[in-house]
C-alpha positions as CSV (number, residue, x, y, z in Angstrom):
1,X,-126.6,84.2,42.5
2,X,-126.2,85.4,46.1
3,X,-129.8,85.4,46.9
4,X,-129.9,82.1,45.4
5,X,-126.8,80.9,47.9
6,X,-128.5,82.9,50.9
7,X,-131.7,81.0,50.9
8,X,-129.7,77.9,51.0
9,X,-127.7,78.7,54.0
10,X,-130.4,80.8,55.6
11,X,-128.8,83.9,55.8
12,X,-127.6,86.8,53.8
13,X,-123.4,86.2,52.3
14,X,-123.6,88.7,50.4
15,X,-119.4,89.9,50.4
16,X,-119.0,86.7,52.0
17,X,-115.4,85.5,50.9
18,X,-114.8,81.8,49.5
19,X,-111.7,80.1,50.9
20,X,-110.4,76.6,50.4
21,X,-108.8,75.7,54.0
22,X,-105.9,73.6,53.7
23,X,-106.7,70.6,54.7
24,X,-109.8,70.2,51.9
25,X,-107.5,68.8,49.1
26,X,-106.3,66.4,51.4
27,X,-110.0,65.2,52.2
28,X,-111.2,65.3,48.8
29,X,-108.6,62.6,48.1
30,X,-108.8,60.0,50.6
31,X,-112.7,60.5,51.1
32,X,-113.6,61.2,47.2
33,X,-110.9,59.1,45.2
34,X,-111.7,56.6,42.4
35,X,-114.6,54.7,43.7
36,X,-115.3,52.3,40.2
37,X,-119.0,54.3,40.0
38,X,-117.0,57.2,37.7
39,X,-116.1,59.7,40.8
40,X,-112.5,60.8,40.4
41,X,-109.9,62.7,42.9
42,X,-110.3,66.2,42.6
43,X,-106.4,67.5,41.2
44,X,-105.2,71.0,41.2
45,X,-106.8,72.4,38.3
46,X,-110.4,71.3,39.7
47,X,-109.9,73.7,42.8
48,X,-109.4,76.3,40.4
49,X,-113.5,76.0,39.2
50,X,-114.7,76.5,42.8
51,X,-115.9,79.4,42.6
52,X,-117.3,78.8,38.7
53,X,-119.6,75.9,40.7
54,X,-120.6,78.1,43.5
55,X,-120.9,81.1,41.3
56,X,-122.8,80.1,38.4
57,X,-124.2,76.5,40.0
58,X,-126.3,74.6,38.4
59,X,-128.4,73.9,41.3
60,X,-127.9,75.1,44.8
61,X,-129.3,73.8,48.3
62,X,-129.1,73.7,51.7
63,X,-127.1,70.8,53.0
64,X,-126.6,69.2,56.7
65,X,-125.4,71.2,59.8
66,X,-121.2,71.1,59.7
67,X,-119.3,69.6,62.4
68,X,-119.2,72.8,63.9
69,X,-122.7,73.3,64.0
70,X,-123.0,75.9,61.1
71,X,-125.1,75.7,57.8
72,X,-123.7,74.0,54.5
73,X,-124.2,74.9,51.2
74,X,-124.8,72.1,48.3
75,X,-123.4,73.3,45.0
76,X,-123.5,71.3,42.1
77,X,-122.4,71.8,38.5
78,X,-121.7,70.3,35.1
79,X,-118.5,71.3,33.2
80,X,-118.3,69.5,30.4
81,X,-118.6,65.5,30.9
82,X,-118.0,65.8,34.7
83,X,-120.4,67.2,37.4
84,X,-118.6,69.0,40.2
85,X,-120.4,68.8,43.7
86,X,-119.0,71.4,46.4
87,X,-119.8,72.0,49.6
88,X,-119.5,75.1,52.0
89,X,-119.4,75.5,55.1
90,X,-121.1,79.2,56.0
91,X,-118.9,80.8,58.3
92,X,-120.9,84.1,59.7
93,X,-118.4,85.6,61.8
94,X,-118.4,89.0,63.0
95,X,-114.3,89.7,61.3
96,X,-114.4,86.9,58.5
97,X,-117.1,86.1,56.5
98,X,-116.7,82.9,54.6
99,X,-118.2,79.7,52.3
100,X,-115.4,77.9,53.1
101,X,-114.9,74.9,50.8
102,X,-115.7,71.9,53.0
103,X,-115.7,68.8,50.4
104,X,-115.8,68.5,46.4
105,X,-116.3,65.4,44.7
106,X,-116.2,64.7,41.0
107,X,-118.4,61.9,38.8
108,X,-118.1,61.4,35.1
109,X,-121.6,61.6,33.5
110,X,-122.5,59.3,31.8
């Protein structure tokens, strides 16, 4: 799956590490709450599947520029009746390598 997470950020992150800064839990839940359309908070236990989405997605692509100017990966998969969509930011720094967790939402399917 690492070529398949390369082409989508547009370079190689292979040994890449994935992280979940600190403050993503608390975006996920004012930014990705109930929102009456099915899309729930993300709680503990979701955080815990990160990787699973990245890892064995069921589709992967290339999202917008970050904030910081860097690539994002799109990561989206469905665990049971809920579909998980994460996104990384690729950090490609010369110490710390990272797809560092930048949002996850989750929407009942229906």
């Amino acid at each position: 799956n690492d070529a398949v997470v390369s082409q989508a950020a547009g370079l190689d992150v292979k040994g890449y590490f994935v992280t979940i800064p600190g403050d993503v839990p608390r975006h996920a839940e004012t930014s990705h709450g109930y929102d009456g359309k099915g899309q729930r908070p993300a709680m503990p236990p979701d955080y815990e599947r990160v990787r699973s989405v990245l890892n064995e997605a069921d589709s992967i692509r290339a999202g917008d520029l970050s904030r910081h100017g860097n690539p994002t990966v799109v990561a989206s998969k469905k665990i049971g009746l809920e579909t998980y969509r994460a996104v990384f930011e690729v950090l490609p720094g010369k110490k710390n390598r990272a797809l560092a967790l930048l949002s996850l939402s989750i929407k009942t399917s229906k």
